[in-house]
NUKOL-133056 format. One record per residue: x negated, y negated, z of N, C-alpha, C, O in turn. Coordinates in steps of 0.1 Angstrom, whole numbers, plus 5000, padded with zeros to 4 digits. Atoms other than C-alpha are relative to their C-alpha. Last residue first. Layout:
// NUKOL-133056
(atom (X; Y; Z); (X; Y; Z); (X; Y; Z); (X; Y; Z))
...
END
This chain:
// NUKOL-133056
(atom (5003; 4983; 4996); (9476; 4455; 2780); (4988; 5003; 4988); (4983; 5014; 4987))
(atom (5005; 5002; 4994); (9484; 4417; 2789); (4993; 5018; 5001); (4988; 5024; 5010))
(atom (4992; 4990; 4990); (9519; 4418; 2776); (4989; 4999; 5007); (4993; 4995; 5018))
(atom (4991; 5011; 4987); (9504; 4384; 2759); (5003; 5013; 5007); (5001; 5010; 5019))
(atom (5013; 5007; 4997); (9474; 4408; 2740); (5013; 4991; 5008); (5009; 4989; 5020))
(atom (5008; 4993; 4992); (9498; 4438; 2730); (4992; 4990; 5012); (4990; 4994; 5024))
(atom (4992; 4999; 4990); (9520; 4412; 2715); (4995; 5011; 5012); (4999; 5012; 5024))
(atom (4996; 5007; 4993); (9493; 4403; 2695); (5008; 5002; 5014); (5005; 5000; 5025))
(atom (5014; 5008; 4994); (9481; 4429; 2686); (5007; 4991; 5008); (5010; 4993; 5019))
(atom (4999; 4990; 4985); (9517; 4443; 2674); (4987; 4998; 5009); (4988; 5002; 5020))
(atom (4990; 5005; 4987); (9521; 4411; 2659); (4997; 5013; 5008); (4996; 5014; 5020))
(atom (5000; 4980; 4991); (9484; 4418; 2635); (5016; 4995; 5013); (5012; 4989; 5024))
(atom (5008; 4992; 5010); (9478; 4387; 2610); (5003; 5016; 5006); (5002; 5028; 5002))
(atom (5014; 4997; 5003); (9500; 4367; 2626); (4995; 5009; 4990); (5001; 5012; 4979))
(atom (5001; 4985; 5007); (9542; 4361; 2631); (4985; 4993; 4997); (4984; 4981; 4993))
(atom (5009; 5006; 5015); (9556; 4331; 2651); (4995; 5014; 4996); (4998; 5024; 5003))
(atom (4994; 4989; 5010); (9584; 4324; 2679); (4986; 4999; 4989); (4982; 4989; 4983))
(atom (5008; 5003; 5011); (9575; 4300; 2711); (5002; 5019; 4991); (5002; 5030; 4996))
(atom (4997; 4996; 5006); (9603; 4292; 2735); (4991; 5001; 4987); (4993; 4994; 4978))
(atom (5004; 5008; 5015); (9594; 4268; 2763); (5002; 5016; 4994); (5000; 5025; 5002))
(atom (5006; 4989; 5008); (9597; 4271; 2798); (5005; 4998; 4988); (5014; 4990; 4987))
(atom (5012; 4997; 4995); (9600; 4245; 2828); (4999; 5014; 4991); (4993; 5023; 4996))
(atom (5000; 4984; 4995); (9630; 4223; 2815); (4987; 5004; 5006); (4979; 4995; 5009))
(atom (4998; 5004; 4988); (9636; 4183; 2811); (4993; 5022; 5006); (4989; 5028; 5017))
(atom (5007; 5010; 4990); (9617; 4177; 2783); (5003; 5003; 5012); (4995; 5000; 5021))
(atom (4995; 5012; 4993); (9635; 4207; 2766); (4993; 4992; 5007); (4990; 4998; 5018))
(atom (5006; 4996; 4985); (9613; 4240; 2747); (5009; 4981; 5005); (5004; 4972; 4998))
(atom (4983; 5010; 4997); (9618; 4249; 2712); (4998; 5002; 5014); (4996; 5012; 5020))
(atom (4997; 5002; 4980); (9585; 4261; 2694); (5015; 4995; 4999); (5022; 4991; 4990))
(atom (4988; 5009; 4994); (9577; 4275; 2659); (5004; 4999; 5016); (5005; 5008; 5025))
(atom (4997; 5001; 4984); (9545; 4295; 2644); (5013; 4986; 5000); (5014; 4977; 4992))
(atom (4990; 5010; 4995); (9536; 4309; 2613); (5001; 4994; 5009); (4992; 4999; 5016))
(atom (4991; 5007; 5013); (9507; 4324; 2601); (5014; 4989; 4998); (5018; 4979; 4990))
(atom (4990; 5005; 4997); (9483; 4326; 2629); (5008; 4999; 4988); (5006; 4989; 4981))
(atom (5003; 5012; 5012); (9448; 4347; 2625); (5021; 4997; 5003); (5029; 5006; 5006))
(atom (4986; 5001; 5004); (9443; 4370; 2649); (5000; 4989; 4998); (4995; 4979; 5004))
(atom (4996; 4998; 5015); (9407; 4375; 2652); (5012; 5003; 4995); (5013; 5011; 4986))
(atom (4997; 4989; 5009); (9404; 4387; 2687); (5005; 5001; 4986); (5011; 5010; 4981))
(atom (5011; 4993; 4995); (9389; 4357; 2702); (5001; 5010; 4994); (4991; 5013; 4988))
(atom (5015; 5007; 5007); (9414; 4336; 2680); (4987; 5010; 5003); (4979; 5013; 4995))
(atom (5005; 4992; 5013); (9439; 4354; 2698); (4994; 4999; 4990); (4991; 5008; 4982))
(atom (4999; 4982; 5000); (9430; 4343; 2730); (5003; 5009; 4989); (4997; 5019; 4986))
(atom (5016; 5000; 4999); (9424; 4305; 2716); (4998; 5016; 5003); (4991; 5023; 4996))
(atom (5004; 5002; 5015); (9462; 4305; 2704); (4986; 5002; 5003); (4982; 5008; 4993))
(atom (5001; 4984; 5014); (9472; 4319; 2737); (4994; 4999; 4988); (4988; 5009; 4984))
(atom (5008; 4982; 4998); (9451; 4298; 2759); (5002; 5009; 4993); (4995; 5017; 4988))
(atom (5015; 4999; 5004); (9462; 4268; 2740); (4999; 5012; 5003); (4998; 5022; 4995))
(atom (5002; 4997; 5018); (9500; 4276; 2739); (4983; 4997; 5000); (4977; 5005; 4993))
(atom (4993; 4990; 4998); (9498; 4269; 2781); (4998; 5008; 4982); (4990; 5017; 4979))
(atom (5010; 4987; 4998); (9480; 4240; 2780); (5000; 5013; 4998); (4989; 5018; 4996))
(atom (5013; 5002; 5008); (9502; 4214; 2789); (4986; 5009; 4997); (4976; 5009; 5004))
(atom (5011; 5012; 4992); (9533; 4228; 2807); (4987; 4999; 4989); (4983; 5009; 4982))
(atom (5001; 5008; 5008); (9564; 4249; 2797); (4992; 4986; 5006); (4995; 4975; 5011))
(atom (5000; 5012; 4996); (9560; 4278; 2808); (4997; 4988; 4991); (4989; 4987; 4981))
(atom (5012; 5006; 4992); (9563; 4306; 2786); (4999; 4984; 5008); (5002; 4974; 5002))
(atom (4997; 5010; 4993); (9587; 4328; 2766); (4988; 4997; 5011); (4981; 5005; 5017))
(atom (5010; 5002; 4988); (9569; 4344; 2736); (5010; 4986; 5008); (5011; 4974; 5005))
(atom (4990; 5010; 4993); (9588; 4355; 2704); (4997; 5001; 5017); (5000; 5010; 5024))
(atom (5004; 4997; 4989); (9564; 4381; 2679); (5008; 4985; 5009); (5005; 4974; 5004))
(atom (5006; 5010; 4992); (9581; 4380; 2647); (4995; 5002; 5013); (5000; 5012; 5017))
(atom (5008; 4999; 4987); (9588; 4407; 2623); (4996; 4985; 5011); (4987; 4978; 5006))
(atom (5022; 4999; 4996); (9603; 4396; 2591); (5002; 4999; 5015); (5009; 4992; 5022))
(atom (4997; 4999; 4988); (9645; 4397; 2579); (4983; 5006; 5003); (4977; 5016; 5001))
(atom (5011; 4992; 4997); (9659; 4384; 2550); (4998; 5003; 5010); (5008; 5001; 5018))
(atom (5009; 4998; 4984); (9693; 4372; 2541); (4989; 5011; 5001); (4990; 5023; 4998))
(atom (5012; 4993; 4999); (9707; 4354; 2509); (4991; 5001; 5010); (4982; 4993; 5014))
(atom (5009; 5005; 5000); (9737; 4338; 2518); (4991; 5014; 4999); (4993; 5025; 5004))
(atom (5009; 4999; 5016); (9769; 4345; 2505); (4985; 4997; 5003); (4979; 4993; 4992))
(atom (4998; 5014; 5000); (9791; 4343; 2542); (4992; 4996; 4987); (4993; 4983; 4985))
(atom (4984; 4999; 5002); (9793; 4380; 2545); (5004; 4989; 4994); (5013; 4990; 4985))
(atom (4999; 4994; 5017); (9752; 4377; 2542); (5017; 5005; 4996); (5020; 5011; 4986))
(atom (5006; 5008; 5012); (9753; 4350; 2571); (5000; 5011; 4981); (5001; 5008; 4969))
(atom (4992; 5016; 4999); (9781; 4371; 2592); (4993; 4991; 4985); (4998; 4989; 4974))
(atom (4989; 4992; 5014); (9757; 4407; 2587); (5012; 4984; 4997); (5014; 4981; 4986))
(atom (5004; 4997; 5012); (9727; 4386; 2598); (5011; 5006; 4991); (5013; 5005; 4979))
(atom (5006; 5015; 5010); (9742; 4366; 2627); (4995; 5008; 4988); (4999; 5001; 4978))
(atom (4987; 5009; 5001); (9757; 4397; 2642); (5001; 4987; 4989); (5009; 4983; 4979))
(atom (4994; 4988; 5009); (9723; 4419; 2638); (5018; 4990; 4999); (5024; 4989; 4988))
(atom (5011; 4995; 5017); (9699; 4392; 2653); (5014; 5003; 4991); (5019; 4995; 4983))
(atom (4997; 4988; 5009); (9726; 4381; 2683); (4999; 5002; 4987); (5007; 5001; 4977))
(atom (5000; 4992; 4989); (9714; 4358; 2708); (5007; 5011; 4995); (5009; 5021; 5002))
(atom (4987; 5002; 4994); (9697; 4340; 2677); (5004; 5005; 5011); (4994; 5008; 5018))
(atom (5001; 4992; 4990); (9663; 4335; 2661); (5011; 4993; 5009); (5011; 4982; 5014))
(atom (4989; 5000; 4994); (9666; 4315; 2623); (4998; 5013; 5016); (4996; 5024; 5012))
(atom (5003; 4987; 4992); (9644; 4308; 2599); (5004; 4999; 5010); (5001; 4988; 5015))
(atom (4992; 5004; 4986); (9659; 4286; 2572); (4996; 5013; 5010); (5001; 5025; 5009))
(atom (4996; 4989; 4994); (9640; 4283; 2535); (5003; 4998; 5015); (4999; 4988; 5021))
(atom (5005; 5005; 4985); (9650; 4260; 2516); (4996; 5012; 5005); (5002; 5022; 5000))
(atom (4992; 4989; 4988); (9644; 4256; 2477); (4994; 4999; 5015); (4984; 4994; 5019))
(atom (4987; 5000; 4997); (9644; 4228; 2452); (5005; 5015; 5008); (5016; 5021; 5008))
(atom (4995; 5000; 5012); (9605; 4221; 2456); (5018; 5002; 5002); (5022; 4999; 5013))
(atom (5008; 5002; 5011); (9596; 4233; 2485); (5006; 4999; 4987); (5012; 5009; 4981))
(atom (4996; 5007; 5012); (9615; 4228; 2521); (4987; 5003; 4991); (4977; 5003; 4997))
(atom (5011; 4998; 5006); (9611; 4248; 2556); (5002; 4999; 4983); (5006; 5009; 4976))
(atom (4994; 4999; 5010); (9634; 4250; 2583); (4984; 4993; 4990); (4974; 4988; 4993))
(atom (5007; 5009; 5004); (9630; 4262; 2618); (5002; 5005; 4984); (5004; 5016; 4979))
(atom (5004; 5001; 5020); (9650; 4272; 2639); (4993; 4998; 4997); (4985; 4992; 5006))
(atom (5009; 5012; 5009); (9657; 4284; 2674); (5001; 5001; 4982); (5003; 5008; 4973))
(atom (5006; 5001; 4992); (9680; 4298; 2701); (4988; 4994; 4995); (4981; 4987; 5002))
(atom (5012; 5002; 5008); (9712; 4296; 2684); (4989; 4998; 5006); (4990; 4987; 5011))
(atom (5007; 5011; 4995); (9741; 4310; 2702); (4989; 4998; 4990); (4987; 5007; 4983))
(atom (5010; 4999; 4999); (9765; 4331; 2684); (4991; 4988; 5000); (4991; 4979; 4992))
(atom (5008; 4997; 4984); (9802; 4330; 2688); (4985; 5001; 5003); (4983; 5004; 5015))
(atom (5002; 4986; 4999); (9808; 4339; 2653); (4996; 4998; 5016); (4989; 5005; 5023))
(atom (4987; 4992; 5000); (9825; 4309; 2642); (4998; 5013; 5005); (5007; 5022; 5006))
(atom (4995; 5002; 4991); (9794; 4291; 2658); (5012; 5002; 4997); (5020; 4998; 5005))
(atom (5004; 4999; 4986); (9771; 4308; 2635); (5010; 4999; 5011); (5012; 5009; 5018))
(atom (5001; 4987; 5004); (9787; 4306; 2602); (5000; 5007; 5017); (5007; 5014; 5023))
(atom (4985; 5001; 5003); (9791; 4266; 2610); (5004; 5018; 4999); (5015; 5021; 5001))
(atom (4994; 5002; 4986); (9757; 4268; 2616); (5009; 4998; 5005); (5010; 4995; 5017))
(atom (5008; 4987; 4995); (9744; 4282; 2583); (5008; 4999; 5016); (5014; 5008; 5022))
(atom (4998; 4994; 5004); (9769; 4255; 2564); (4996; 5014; 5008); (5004; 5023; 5009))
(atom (4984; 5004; 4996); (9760; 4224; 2584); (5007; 5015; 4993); (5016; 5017; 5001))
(atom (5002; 4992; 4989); (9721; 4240; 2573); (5013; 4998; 5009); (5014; 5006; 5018))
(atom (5007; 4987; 4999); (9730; 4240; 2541); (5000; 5003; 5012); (5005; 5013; 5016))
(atom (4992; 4991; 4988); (9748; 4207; 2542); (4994; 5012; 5003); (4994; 5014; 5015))
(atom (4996; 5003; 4989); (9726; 4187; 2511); (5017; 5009; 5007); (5027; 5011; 5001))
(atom (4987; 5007; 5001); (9712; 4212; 2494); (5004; 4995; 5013); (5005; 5000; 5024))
(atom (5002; 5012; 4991); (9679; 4227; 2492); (5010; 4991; 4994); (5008; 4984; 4984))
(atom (5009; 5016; 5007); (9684; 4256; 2472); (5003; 4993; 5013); (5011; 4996; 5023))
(atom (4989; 5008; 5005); (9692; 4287; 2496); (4991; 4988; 4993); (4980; 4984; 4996))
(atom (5002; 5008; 5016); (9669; 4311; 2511); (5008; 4999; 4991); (5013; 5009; 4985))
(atom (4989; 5000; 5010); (9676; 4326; 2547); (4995; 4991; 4987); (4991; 4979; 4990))
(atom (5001; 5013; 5012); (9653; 4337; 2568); (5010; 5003; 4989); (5013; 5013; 4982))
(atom (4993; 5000; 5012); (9665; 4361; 2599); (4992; 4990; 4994); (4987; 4982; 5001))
(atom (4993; 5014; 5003); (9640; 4369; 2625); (5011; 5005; 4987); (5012; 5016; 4981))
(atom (4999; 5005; 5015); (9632; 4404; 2634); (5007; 4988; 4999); (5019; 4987; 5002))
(atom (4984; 4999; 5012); (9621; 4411; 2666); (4997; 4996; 4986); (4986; 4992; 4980))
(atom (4999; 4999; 5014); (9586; 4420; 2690); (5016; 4998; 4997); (5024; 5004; 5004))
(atom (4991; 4991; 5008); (9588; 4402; 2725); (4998; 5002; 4987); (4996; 4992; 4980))
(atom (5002; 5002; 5015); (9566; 4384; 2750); (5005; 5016; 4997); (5004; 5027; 5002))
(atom (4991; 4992; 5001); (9574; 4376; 2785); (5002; 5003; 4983); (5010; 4998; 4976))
(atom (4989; 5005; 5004); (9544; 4355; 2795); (5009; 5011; 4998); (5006; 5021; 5004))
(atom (5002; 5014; 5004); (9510; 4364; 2811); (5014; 4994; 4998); (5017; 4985; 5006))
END
């Protein structure tokens, strides 16, 4: 179906301050490391910053060098055309199999032809079983 990968994201939890993320990406691009998505995530006076890079293990030891409080969860990270429709079938295919969605994040260019979808379920090794197509 798609090109689908188990990793470990980073999240980072910091109060929710203004620069944080001028801070996280400043960390980043002293380290030569691309950023390939985010997503950020406010409650009350804390952030959290979930983070998929071109280098996991670079960016994690950098950001906890750098004071930040670093985690690190499973994600299943699904490249896929980038056309109308495409995220339905999977979301409805694992629905069939009672995989339940907990997170989910995209990043994908108006101008491009594939899209970048990152998110963690009730079961990723299911899942990613179920995009490999096995």
């Amino acid at each position: 179906m798609s090109e689908a990968r188990l990793l470990r994201e980073i999240v980072i939890e910091d109060e929710d301050r203004v620069g944080v993320i001028a801070d996280v990406s400043r960390v980043l691009c002293d380290m030569g490391i691309d950023l390939a998505a985010i997503h950020v995530r406010v409650e009350g006076d804390r952030a959290w910053i979930h983070l998929v890079t071109s280098s996991q293990t670079y960016a994690r030891d950098a950001l906890r060098d750098a004071g930040f409080s670093v985690q690190e969860r499973d994600v299943v990270t699904v490249e896929m055309p980038h056309h109308p429709g495409f995220l339905c079938r999977i979301a409805e295919a694992m629905a069939r199999r009672d995989i339940t969605l907990h997170d989910l994040y995209a990043t994908a260019s108006s101008t491009g032809t594939a899209a970048l979808v990152i998110f963690s379920c009730s079961n990723n090794l299911h899942a990613l079983q179920l995009l490999r197509g096995k």
